[in-house]
C-alpha positions as CSV (number, residue, x, y, z in Angstrom):
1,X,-13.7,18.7,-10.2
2,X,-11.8,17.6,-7.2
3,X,-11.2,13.8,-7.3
4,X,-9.7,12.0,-4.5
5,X,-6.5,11.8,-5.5
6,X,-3.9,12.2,-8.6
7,X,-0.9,11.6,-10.3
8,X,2.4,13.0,-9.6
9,X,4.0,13.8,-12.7
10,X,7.6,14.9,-13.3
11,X,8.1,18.1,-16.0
12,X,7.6,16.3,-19.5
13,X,10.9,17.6,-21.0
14,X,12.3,15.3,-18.2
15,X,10.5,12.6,-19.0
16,X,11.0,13.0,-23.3
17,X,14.6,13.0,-22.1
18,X,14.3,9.2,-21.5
19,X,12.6,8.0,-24.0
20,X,15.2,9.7,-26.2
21,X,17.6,7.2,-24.5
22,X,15.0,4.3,-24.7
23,X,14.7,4.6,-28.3
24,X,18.4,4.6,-29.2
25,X,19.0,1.6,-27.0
26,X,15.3,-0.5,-28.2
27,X,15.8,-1.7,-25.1
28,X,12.2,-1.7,-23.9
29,X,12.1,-4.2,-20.8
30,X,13.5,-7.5,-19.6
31,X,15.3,-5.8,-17.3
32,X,16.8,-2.7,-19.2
33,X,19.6,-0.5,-17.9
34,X,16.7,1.8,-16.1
35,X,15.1,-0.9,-14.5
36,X,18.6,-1.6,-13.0
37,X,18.9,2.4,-12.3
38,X,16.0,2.2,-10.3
39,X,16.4,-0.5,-8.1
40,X,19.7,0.6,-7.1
41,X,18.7,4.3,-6.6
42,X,15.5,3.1,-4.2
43,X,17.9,1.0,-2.5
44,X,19.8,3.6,-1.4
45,X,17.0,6.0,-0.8
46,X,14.9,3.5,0.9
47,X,18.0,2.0,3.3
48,X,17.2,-1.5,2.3
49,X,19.5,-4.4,1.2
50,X,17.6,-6.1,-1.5
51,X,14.2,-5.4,-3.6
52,X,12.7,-6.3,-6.9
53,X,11.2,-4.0,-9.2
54,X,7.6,-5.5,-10.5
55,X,4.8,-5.2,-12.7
56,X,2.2,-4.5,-9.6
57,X,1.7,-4.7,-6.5
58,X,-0.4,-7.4,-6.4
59,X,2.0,-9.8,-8.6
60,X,4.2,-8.8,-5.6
61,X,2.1,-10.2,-3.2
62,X,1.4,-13.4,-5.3
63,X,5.4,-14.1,-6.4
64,X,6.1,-13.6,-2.1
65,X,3.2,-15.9,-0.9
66,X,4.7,-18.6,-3.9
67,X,8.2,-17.8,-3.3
68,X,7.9,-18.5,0.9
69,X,6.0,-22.0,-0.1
70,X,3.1,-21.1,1.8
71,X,-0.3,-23.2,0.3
72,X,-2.4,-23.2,3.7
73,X,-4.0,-20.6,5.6
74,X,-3.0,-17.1,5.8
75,X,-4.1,-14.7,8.5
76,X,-4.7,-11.3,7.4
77,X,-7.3,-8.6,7.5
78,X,-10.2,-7.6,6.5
79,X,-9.6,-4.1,5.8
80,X,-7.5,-3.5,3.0
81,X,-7.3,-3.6,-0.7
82,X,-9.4,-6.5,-2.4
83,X,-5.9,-7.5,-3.8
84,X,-4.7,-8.5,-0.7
85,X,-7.3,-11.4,-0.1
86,X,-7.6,-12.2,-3.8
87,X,-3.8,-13.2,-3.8
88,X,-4.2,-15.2,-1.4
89,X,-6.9,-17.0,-2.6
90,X,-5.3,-16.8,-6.7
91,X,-2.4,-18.8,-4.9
92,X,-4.9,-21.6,-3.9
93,X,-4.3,-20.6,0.1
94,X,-6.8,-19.9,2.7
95,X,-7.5,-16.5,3.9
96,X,-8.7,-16.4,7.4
97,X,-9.6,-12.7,8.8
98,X,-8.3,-10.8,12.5
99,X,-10.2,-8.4,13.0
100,X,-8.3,-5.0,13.2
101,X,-7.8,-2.3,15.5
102,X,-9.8,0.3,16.3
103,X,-7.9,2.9,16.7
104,X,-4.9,2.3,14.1
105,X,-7.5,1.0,11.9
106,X,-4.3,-1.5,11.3
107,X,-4.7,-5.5,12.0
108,X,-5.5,-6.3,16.1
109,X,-2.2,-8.7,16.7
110,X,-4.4,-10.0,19.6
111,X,-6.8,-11.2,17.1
112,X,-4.1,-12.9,15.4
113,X,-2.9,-15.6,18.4
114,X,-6.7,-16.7,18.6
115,X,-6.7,-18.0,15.2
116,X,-3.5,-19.9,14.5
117,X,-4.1,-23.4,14.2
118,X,-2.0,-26.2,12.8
119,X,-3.0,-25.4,9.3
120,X,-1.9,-21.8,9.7
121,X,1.7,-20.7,8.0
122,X,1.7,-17.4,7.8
123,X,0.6,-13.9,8.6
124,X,0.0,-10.9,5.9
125,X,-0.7,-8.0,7.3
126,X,-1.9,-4.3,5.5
127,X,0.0,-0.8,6.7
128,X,-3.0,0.6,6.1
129,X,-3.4,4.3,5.2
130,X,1.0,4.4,5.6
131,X,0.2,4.3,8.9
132,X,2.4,1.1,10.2
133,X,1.2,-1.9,11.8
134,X,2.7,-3.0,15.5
135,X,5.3,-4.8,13.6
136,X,7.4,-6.3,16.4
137,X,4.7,-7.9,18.1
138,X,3.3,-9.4,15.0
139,X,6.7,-10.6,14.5
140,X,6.7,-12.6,18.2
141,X,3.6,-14.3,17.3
142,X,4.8,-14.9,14.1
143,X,8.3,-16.6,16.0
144,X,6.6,-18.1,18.7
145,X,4.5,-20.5,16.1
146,X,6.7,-20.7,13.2
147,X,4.9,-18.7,10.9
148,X,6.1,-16.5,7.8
149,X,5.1,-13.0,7.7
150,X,4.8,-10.9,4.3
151,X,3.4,-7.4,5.0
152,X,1.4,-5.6,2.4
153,X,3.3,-2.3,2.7
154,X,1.2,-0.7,-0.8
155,X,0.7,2.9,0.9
156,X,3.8,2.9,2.4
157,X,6.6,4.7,0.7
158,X,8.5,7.0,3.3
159,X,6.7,5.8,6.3
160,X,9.2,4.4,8.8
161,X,8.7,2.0,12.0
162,X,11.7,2.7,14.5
163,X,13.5,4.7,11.8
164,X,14.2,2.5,9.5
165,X,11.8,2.1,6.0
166,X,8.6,0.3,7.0
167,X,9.7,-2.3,4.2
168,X,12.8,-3.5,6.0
169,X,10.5,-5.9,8.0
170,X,9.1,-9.5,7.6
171,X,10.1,-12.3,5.7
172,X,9.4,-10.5,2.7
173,X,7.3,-6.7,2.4
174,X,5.4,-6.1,-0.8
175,X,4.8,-2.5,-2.5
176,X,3.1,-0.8,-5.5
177,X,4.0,2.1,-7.3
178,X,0.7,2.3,-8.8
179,X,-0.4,5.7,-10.2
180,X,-2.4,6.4,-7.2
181,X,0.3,5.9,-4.9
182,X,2.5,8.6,-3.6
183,X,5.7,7.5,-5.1
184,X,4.7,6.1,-8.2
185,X,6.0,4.4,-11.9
186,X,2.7,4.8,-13.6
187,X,2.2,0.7,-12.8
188,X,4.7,-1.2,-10.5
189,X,5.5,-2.9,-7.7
190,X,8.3,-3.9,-5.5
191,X,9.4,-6.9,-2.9
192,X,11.5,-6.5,-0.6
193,X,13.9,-8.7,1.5
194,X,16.5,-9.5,3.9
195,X,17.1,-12.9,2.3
196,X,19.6,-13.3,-0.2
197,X,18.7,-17.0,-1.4
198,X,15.0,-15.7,-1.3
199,X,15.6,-12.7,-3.4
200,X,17.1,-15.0,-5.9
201,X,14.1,-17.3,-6.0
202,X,12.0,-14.4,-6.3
203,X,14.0,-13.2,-9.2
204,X,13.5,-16.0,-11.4
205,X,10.0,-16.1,-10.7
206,X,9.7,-12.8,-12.2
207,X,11.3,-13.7,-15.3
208,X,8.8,-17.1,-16.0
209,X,11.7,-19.2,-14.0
210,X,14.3,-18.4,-16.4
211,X,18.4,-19.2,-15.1
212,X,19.8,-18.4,-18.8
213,X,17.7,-18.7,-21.8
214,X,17.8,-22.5,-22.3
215,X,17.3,-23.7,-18.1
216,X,14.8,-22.9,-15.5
217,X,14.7,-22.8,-11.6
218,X,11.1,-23.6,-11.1
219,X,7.7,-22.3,-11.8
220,X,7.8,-18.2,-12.8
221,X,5.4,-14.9,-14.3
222,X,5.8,-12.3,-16.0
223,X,6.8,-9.9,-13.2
224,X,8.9,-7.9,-14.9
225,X,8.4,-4.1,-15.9
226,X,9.6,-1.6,-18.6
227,X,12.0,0.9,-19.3
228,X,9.2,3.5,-19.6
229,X,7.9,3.0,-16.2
230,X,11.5,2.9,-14.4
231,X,11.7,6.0,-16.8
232,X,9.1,7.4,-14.6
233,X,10.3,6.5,-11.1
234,X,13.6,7.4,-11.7
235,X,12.0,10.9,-12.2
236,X,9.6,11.1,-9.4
237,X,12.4,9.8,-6.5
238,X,13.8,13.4,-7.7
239,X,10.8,15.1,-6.3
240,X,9.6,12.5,-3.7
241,X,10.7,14.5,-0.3
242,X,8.8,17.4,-1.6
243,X,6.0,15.0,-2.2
244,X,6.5,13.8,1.0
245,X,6.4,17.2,3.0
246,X,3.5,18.4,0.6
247,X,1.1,15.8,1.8
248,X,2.2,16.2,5.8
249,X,1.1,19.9,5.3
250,X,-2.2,19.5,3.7
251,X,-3.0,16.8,5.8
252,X,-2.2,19.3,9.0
253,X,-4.6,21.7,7.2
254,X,-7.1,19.9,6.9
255,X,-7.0,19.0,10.7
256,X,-6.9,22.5,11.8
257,X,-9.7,22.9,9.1
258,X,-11.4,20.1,10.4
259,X,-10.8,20.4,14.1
260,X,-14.1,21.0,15.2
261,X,-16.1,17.5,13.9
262,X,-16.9,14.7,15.8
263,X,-14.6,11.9,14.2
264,X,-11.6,10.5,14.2
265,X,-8.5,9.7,12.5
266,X,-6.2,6.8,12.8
267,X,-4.0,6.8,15.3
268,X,-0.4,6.4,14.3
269,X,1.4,2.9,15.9
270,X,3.9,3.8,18.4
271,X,7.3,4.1,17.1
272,X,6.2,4.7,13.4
273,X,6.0,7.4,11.1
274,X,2.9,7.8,8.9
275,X,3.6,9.1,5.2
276,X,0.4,11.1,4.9
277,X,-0.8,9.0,2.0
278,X,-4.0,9.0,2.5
279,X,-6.4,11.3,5.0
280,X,-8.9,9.1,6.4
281,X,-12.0,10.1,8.5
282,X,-14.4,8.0,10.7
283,X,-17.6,9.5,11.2
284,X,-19.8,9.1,14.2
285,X,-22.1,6.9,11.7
286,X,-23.0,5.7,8.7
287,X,-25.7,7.9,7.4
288,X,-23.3,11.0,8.6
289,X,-20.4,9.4,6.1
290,X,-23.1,9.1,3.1
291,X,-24.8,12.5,3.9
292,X,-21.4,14.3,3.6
293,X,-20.2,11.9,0.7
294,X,-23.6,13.0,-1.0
295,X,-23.2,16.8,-0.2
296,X,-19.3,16.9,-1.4
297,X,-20.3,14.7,-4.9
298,X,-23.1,17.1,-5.6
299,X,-20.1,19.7,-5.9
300,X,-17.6,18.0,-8.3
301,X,-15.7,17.0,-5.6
302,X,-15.3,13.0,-4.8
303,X,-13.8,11.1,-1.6
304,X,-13.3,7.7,-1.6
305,X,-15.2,5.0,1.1
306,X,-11.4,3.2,2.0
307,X,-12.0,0.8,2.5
308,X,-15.7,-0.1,2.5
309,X,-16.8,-3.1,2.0
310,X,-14.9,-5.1,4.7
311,X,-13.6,-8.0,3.0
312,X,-15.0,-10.2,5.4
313,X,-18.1,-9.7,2.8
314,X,-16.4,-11.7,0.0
315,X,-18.1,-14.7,-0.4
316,X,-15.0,-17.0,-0.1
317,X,-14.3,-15.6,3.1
318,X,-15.3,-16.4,6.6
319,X,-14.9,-15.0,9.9
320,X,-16.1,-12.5,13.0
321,X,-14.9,-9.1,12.1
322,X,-17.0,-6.4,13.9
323,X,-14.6,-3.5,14.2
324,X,-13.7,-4.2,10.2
325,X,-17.4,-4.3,9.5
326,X,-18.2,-1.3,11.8
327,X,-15.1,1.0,10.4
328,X,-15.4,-0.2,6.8
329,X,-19.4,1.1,7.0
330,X,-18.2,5.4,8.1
331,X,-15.2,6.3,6.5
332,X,-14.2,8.6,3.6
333,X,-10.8,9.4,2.2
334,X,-10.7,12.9,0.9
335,X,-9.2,14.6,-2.1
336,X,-5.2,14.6,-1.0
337,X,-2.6,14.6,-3.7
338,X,0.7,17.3,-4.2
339,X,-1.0,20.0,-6.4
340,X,-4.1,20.1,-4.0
341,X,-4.8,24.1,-3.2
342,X,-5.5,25.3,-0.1
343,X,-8.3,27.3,-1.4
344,X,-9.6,23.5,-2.4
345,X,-9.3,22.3,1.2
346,X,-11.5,24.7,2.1
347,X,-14.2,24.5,-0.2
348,X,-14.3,20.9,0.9
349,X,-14.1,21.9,4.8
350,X,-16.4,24.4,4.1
351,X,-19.0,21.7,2.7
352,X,-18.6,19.1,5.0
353,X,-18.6,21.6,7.9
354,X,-22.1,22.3,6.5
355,X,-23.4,19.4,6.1
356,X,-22.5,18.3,9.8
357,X,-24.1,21.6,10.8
358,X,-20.9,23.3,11.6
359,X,-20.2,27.1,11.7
């Protein structure tokens, strides 16, 4: 079987190593020495002044939306994660779709300026696939009308916008470390932020609103995570640049595999670096996206319709999102993760190469 993606796991003698240290301690979370180890260690990896390590990356999105006071509407797009919109919503705000670009696949920013109204307070916007959205501009909209802007950076780790780490932009950028994910902690999350007094506000939300054990600072969660999962991203940061490289050449393989199909790719956003988290195809239609999705299952092997549906089908949404619609409808994610062979690219070339009627 050959499933669209998998963990990254660390030797387990490595791992046994830490819990060795976890046991002796019995400290198993609210925020253990490797908790601390971790965020310090990503902060220096990453370039970034301040972050939070979480229990998802949904809470993430949730503790920033909460954190910025936003409780109105909140442009963002339709294709992404279901957690994106469902956080907005769980914090009793209105999501109102832009449609997205057609060629990054990322949110259109001139989509954006058509929809701001007084109402409107903020933007959150996906980097979908790793591929980074047009940041800056985003950013002038979101300065010209006074709006907050969180982006949903989930696929993100390594990818860069004008060489500096995609999450060292907006008021606040949101990540997970979710077992899919390329860097991961088994489950997790980060925020990130320029904003000392936010950071701080963010932090006690994590921890229920807790300043000591007998005072609070305002309404919190349960944000935190454990020893074992830091445990785990301590570990994997060791091996993420081989990660990294490991996923840029499979993803070239499969494009020289690939070369002769009729569909296309995302286009990376000018002055950004993609982390090759995710290799996305858009067929010509459809029926060609099922027909090869069909073929490939029928072997043990499974891609992934990223992200279909549009959200702009939920039924607390509204909005005009035709490109969304139309992309959500023909694309597949194949199998890409570190221990991928290269003889298991080409049996899934080979296939959907057949099926297209290739040779």
């Amino acid at each position: 079987m050959i499933p669209v993606t998998k963990p990254f796991s660390p030797p387990l003698e490595e791992y046994q190593e830490f819990l060795k240290g976890i046991w002796s301690r019995n400290w198993l979370t609210n925020n253990g020495p490797l908790v601390n180890d971790l965020e310090l260690k990503l902060k220096r990896y990453l370039g970034v002044e301040h972050l939070l390590y979480l229990t998802n990356g949904t809470i993430a999105i949730q503790i920033a939306i909460k954190a910025l006071g936003i409780s109105k509407k909140v442009i963002t797009t339709p294709f992404s994660y279901v957690a994106t919109t469902s956080s907005i919503v769980w914090e009793n705000c209105t999501p109102v779709f832009a449609d997205i670009d057609s060629k990054t696949l990322n949110i259109d920013h001139r989509s954006i300026e058509k929809l701001i109204d007084p109402d409107t307070e903020a933007i959150l916007a996906t980097h979908c696939f790793g591929n980074p959205c047009d940041i800056e501009k985003i950013q002038k909209i979101a300065d010209q009308h006074n709006l907050k802007v969180i982006f949903d950076a989930a696929h993100c780790f390594g990818s860069k916008y004008k060489g500096k780490s995609v999450f060292d932009f907006g008021d606040v950028s949101t990540t997970s470390f979710h077992a899919t994910k390329l860097f991961h902690t088994v489950e997790g999350g980060a925020v990130f932020t320029k904003d000392a007094e936010l950071l701080k506000r963010m932090a006690y939300m994590r921890n229920f609103g807790h300043d000591g054990p007998e005072k609070f600072a305002g309404v919190g969660i349960n944000g935190k995570n454990s020893e074992f999962h830091a445990a785990m991203g301590i570990l994997n940061l060791n091996y993420v640049d081989e990660i990294l490289l490991q996923r840029k050449l499979l993803s070239q393989n499969y494009d020289t595999l690939l070369n002769k199909i009729k569909s296309f790719k995302p286009e990376i956003t000018s002055n950004a670096e993609t982390n090759y988290s995710y290799y996305p195809m858009v067929f010509e239609s459809e029926d060609q996206a099922l027909e090869v999705k069909t073929a490939l299952e029928k072997s043990e092997i499974f891609p992934r319709r990223y992200f279909y549906p549009s959200l702009s089908s939920l039924n607390y949404t509204a909005g005009s999102t035709p490109v969304s619609d139309d992309i959500a409808s023909r694309i597949l994610c194949l199998p890409l993760y570190h221990d991928l062979s290269i003889e298991e690219q080409e049996i899934v070339s080979r296939i959907i190469l057949r099926t297209l009627r290739y040779r």
